[in-house]
C-alpha positions in Angstrom: -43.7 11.0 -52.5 -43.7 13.8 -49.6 -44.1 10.8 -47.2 -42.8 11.2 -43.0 -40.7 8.6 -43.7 -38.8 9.3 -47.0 -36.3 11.9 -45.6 -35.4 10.4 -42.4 -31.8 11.5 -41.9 -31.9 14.9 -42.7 -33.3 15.9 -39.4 -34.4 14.2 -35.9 -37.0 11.9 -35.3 -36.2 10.2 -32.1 -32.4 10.0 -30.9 -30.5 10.3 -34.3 -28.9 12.1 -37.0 -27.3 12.6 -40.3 -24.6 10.6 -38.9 -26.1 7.8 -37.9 -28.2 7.3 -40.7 -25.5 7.1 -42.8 -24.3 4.6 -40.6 -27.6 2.7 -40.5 -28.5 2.8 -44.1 -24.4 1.7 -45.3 -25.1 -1.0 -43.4 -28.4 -1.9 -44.2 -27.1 -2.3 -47.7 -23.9 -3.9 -47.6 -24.1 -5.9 -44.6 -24.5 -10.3 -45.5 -26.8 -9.8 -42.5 -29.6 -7.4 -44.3 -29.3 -6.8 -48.2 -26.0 -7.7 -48.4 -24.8 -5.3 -51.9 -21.4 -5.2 -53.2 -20.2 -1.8 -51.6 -18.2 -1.7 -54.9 -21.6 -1.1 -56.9 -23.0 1.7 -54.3 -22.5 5.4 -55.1 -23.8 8.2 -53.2 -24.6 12.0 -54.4 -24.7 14.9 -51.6 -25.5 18.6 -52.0 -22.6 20.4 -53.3 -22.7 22.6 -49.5 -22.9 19.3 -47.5 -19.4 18.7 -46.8 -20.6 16.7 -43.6 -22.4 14.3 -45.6 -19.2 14.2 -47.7 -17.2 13.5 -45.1 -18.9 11.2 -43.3 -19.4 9.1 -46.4 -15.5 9.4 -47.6 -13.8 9.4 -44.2 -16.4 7.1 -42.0 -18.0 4.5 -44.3 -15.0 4.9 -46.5 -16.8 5.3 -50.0 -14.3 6.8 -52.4 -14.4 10.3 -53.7 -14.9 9.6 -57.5 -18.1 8.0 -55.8 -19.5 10.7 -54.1 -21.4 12.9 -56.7 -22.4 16.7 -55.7 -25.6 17.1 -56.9 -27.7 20.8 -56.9 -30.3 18.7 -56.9 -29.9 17.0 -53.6 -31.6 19.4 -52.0 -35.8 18.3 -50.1 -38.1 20.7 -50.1 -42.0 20.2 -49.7 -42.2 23.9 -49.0 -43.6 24.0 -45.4 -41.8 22.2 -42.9 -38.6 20.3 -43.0 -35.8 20.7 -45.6 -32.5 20.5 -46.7 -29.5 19.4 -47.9 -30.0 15.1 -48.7 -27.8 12.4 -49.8 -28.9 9.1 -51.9 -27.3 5.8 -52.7 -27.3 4.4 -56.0 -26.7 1.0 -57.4 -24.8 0.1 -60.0 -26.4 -2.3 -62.2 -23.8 -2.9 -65.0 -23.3 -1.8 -68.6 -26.2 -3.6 -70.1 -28.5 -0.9 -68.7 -26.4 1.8 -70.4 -22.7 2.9 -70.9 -23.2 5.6 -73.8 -20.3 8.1 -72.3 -22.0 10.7 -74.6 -25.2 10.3 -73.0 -24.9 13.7 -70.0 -27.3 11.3 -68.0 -25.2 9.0 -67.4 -24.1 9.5 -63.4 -25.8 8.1 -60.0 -29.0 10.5 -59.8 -29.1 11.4 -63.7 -32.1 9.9 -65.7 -30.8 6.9 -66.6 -31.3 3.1 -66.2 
């Protein structure tokens, strides 16, 4: 899964940034023109220290807060070469695939379905 292509925004290849691929990859999903999801089923998880990546998905693509999880976690690391702090986008597929509120799973990036 260490693969050139899986960790794109996190640093530059070519002309962009965090920024943009935030941009890129909001749209990608939600817009009619590419995937086309319901921005209301997309939440995000950051690294608790990113507060750029927090504020660029709060303030610029306007996803709101009790979407946008801090995860320890969200960290990419292959050891040698580039790492840091990375954000995902989850969708929500409904309560059919799980809505035990006891289960500690159960938030974008947990194990869960």
């Amino acid at each position: 899964h260490h693969t050139f292509f899986e960790m794109l925004g996190n640093f530059s290849i070519g002309d962009y940034f965090k920024e943009e691929a935030i941009e890129w990859a909001w749209e990608f999903l939600t817009s009619d023109e590419w995937i086309g999801f319901d921005p209301n089923l997309l939440s995000v998880t950051v690294h608790p220290e990113d507060e750029e990546a927090y504020v660029l998905w709060r303030d610029k693509i306007g996803v709101p807060e009790e979407r946008i999880i801090r995860l320890e976690g969200n960290f990419w690391d292959i050891g040698e070469g580039p790492s840091g702090p990375n954000t995902e986008i989850f969708y929500d597929r409904g309560e059919s695939y799980g809505d035990d509120m006891n289960d500690p799973e159960l938030y974008p990036g947990g194990e869960n379905e």
